[in-house]
ZAGUTOR-70952 format. One line per 3 residues: number of its first residue (from 1); for each residue x, y, z of C-alpha. Coordinates in Angstrom, 3 decimals. Layout:
% ZAGUTOR-70952
NUM	X:Y:Z  ...
***
This chain:
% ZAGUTOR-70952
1	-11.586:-11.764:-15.689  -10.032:-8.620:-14.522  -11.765:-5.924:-12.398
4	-11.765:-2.968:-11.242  -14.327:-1.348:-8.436  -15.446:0.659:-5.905
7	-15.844:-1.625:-2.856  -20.019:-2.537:-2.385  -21.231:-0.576:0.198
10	-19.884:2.308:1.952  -21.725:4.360:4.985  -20.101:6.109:7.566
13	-21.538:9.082:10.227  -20.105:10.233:13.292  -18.714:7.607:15.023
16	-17.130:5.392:11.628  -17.257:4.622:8.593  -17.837:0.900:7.021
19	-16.618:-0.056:4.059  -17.521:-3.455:2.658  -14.665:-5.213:0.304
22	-16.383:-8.450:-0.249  -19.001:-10.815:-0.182  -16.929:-13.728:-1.364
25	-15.512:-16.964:-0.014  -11.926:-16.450:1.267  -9.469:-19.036:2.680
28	-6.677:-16.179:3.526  -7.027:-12.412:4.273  -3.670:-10.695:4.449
31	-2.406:-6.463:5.136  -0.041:-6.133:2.535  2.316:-2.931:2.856
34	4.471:-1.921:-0.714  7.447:1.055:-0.193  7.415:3.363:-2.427
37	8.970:2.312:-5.505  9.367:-1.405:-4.393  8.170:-4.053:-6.683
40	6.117:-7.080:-5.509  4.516:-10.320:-7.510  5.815:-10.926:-10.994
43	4.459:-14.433:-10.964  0.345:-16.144:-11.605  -0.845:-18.861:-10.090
46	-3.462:-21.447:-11.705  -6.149:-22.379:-9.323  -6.543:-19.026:-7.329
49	-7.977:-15.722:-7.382  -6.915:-12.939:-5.151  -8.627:-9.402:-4.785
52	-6.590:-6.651:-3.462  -8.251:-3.415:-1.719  -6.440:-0.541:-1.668
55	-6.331:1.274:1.902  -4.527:3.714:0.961  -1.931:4.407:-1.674
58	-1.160:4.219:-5.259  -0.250:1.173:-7.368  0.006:0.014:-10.428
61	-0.846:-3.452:-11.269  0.783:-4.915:-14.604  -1.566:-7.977:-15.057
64	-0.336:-10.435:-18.300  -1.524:-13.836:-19.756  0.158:-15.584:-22.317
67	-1.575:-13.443:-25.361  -2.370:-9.817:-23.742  -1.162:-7.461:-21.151
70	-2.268:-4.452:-19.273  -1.512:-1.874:-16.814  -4.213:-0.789:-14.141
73	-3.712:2.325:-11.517  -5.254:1.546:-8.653  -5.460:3.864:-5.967
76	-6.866:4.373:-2.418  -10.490:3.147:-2.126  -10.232:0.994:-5.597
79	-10.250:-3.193:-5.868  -8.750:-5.099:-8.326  -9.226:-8.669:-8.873
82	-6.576:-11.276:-10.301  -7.897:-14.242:-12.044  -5.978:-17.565:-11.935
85	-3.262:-17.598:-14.794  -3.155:-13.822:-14.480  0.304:-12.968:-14.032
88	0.582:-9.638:-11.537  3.414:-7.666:-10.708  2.596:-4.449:-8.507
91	5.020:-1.314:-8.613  4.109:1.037:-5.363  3.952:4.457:-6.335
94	3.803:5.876:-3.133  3.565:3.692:0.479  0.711:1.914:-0.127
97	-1.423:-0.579:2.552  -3.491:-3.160:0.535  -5.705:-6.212:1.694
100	-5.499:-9.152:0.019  -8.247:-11.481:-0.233  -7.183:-15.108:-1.536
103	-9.820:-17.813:-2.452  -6.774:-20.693:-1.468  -4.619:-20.270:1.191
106	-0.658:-19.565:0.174  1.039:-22.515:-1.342  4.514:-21.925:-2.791
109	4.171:-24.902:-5.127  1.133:-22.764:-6.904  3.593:-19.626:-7.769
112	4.603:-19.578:-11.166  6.284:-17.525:-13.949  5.194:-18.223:-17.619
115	7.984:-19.702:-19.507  9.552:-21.128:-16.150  6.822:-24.609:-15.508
***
């Protein structure tokens, strides 16, 4: 299932502001930083799901299975999740800063291109 949010809860004041991403069960939390115009992913994997927060930025995620496709903008403040099989390719509009929430830790064996297995 792909999604698109706001993150849960957001409350700031004076001194900060909180934003919560996630409530989930992650094995790996990574910063992720995209150059403008610089291409990252292009692959799925099959037993993992990864959520990416947008700190700030603009990107467009290109997320394909083997019978439909679709292109998301997501932008500062936005979440989009990517569903195992889910093949994702981001294209950085502008510098962007993402987090990326993994529910397995990275395992090169569990990269994969469709038509490549």
């Amino acid at each position: 299932m792909l999604l698109i949010s706001r993150p849960f809860n957001k409350s700031f004041d004076e001194r900060r502001t909180l934003i919560e991403i996630s409530r989930g069960e992650w094995k790996q939390v990574n910063l992720l930083k995209i150059r403008k115009g610089k291409i990252v992913g292009g692959h799925y994997h099959k037993n993992k799901t990864e959520l990416f927060y947008v700190i700030s930025g603009l990107v467009v995620f290109t997320i394909a299975t083997q019978d439909r496709i679709g292109t998301h903008v997501v932008q500062t403040d936005e979440m989009i999740q990517v569903d195992p099989l889910e093949q994702h390719t981001l294209i950085a509009c502008e510098d962007s800063v993402l987090v990326e929430l993994m529910t397995t830790e990275f395992d090169e064996k569990n990269v994969f291109k469709y038509g490549e297995e």
